[in-house]
C-alpha positions in Angstrom: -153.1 59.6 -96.4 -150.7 57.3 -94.5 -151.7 55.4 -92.2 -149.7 54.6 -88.7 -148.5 51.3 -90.2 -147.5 52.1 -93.1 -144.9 54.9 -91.6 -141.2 52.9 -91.5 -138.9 54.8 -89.3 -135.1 55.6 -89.5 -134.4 55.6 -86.1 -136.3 53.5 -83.0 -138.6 55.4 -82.2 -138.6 54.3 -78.7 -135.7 56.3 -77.9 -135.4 58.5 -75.6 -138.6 56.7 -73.8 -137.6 55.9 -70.3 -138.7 52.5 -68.1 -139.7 52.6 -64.4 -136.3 51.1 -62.4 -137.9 49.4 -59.7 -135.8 47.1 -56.3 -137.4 43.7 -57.4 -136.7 42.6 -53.9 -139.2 44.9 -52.7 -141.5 44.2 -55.6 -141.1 40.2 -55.5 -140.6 40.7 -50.8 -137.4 39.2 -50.9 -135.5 39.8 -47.9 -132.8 38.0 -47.0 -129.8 38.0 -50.5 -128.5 34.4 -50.4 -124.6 34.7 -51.1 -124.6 30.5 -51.8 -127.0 31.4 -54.8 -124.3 31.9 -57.5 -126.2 32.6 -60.5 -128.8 35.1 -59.1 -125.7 37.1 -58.0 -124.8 37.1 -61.6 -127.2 38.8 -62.6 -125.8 41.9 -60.2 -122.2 41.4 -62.3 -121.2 42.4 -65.1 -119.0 40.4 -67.8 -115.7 41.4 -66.1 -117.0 40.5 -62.7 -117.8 43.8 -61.7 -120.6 44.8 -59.8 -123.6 46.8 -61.2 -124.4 50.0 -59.9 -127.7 51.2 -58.6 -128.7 53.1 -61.4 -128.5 50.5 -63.7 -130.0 47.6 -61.7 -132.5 49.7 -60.1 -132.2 48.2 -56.7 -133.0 50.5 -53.3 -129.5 51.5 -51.3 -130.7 48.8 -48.5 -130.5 46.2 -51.1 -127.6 46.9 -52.6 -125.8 46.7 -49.7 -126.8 43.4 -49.3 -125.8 42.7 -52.7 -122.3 43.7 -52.5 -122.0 41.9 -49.4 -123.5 38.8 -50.9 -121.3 38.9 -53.7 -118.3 40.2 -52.0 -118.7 36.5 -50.0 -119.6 34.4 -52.3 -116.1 35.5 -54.3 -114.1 34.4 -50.9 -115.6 31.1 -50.9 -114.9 30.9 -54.3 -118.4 30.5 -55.9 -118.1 33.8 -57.9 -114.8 34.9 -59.5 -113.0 38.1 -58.8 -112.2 38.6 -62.0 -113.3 37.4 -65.0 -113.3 37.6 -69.2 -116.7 36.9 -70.7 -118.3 35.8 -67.5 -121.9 35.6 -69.2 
């Protein structure tokens, strides 16, 4: 009889398992979003410079407000780029 490790799989079979999404400002009490702190807004941006949505980042509505805002700011002042081609 086969054991567990010596099964090889096709396909991952992780998929289809889903990860808690959790607002890490909540989780780590961060409460003010800092629009000067360039490359912790990237990590709310994608490659083009758009922003990522809730779903995907996980972040709470209150949050993501702030996040927008922040980002929508620091792209006036000129620390993030409106648009970009292979930002990251």
């Amino acid at each position: 009889m086969a054991t567990k490790d010596d099964i090889k799989f096709l396909s991952n079979p992780k998929i289809g398992l889903k990860r808690t999404k959790y607002c890490r400002f909540k989780k780590f009490g961060i409460r003010y979003v800092d629009y000067k702190d360039a490359d912790f807004l990237l990590q709310f941006i994608n490659e083009q410079g758009k922003l990522l949505p809730r779903r995907i980042t996980g972040n709470s509505l209150k949050y993501q407000r702030k996040v927008s805002t922040a980002v929508k700011r620091a792209r006036h002042l000129a620390f993030l780029p409106y648009v970009a081609d292979l930002l990251k």
